[in-house]
C-alpha positions in Angstrom: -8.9 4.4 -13.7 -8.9 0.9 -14.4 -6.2 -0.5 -11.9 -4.1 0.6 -9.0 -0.9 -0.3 -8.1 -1.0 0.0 -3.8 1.5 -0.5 -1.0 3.1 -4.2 -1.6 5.0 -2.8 -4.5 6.6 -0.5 -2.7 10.9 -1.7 -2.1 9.3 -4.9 -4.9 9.3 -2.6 -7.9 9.0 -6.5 -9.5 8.3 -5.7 -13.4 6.5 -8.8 -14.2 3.6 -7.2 -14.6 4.7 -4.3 -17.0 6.0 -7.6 -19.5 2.8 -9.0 -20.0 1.3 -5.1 -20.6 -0.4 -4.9 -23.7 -0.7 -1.5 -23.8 2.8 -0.4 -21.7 0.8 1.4 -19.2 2.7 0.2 -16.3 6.1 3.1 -15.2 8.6 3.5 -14.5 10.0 0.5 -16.6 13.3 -0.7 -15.9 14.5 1.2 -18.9 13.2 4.4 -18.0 14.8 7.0 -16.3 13.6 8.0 -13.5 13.1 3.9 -12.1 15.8 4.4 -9.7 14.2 7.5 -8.4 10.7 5.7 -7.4 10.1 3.3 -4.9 6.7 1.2 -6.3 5.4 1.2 -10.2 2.5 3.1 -11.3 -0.7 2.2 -13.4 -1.5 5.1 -15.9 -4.7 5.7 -15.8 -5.2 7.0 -19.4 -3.7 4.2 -20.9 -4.6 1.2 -18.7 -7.4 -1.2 -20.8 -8.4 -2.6 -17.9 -7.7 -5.9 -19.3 -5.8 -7.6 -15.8 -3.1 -9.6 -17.4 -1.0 -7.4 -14.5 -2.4 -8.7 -11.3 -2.3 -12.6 -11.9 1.5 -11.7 -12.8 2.4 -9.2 -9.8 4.2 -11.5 -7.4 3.3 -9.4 -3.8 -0.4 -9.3 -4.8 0.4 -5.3 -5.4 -2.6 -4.4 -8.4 -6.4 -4.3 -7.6 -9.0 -2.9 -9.9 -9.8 0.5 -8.5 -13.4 -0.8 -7.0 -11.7 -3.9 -4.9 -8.5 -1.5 -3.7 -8.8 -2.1 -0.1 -10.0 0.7 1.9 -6.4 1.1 3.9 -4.8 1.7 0.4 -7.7 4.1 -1.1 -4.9 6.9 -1.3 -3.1 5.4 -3.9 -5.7 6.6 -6.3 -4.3 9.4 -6.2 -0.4 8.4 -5.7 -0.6 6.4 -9.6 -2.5 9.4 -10.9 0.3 12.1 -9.3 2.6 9.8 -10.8 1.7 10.6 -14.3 0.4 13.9 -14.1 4.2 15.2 -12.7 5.3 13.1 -16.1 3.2 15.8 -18.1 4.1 18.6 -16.2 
């Protein structure tokens, strides 16, 4: 996984970042939905390019590449991935 989205996004759900996406890995989208049903947005993990257009945009400072997540946020790793894999389900 290329990027996380962590704990700042959470009551934000700002979609700045999922405009300048290249690649539309970045859900739920305003236009999808389940967005009212989710309280953050979540980086898919099999789509993300790991280009980083989405963390200069993300206004609460919300997206880290996986290797500088902070170590109080390590468990959502696995929040964006349960994200997408309940998507498949």
């Amino acid at each position: 996984m290329a990027h996380i989205i962590a704990e700042p996004c959470i009551g934000t759900k700002d979609t700045a970042c999922v405009e300048v996406c290249p690649v539309d890995c970045i859900h739920p989208t305003k236009d999808d939905g389940d967005h009212g049903q989710h309280t953050q947005l979540y980086i898919d993990p099999d789509t993300c390019i790991d280009c980083g257009l989405c963390v200069d945009e993300c206004p609460v400072h919300a997206i880290f590449p996986q290797d500088d997540l902070p170590a109080e946020w390590q468990k959502y790793i696995q929040i964006n991935l349960d994200y997408f894999a309940a998507k498949q389900a």
